[in-house]
Residue, then its C-alpha position, 0 to 999 in steps of 0.5 A: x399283179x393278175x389273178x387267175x382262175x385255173x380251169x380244165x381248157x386250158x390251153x398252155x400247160x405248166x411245165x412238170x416241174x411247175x406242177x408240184x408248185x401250182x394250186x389242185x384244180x378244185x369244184x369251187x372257183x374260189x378255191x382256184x383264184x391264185x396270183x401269178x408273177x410269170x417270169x418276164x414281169x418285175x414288180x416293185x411296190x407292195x404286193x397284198x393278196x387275198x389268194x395264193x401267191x406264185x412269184x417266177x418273177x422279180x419282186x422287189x418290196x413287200x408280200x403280204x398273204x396273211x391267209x395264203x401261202x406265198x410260193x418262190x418258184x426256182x427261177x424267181x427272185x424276191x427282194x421284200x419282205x414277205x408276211x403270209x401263212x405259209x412260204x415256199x422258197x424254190x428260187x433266191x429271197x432276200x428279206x425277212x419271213x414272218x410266217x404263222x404256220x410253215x416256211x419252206x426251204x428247197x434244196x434250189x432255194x435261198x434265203x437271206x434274211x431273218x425268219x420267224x415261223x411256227x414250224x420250218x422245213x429245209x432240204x439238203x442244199x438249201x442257202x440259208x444266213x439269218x436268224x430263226x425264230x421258231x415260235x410255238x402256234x398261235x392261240x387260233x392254231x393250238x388244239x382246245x385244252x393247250x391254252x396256256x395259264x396266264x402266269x406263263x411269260x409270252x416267250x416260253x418255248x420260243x428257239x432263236x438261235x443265229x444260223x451262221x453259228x449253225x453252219x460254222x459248227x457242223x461244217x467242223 
């Protein structure tokens, strides 16, 4: 894994399709460090980033970006498990989701696994088999005042529901 920083010199641009995925050029350089998988490097073993993740590889293992969003670019493919605070999935991942705030399923994309997030977009198209488990957000993530009372069960509000029984109904 390689960490770069995204500068206005650059001489290779990405491609337009590529641009939508990539990070805003910003004043800070610590805003601009973001971990690249290109497309000829396959990584297996556990990958822990402290920045954004870019996967147009091959990863098999585990993800973790717990502060960061983790991005599957259309051609990349992930066999692992992937912990992170948001995922985008343009390309094929198999393995489960635990996302704190958003996952991200484009029409080009595929998921086989689990998920669990507090909140989930998935586009016309996208290949989804798995279970869903859409959580309320965390205490860190409510606005002040939406604390819940203490005689409240932990599992109110949680939506799990198998996605196969999904499909299999609306395709009726």
């Amino acid at each position: 894994m390689a960490t770069f920083t995204q500068t206005g010199n650059a001489n290779a641009q990405p491609s337009a399709s590529s641009l939508a995925e990539m990070p805003a050029t910003q004043n800070s350089s610590a805003a601009n460090q973001y971990s690249m998988i290109g497309k000829s490097i396959k990584i297996k073993g556990e990958i822990v980033a402290a920045d954004p993740v870019y996967v147009y590889g091959s990863v098999e293992g585990s993800i973790t970006a717990l502060e960061h969003r983790v991005t599957v670019g259309k051609e990349g493919t992930v066999k692992a498990d992937i912990r992170a605070r948001e995922v985008v999935i343009m390309g094929d991942v198999c393995g489960n989701l635990d996302c704190r705030e958003r996952v991200e399923i484009r029409s080009d994309g595929s998921l086989l696994g689990d998920l669990s997030t507090s909140r989930i977009f998935i586009e016309e198209g996208a290949v989804l088999s798995g279970s869903i488990d859409v959580h309320k957000p965390g205490k860190k993530e409510k606005a002040e005042g939406d604390a819940p009372e203490a005689d409240e069960p932990e599992h109110k509000g949680v939506v799990s529901f198998p996605v196969t029984e999904m499909v299999e109904e609306i395709a009726s």
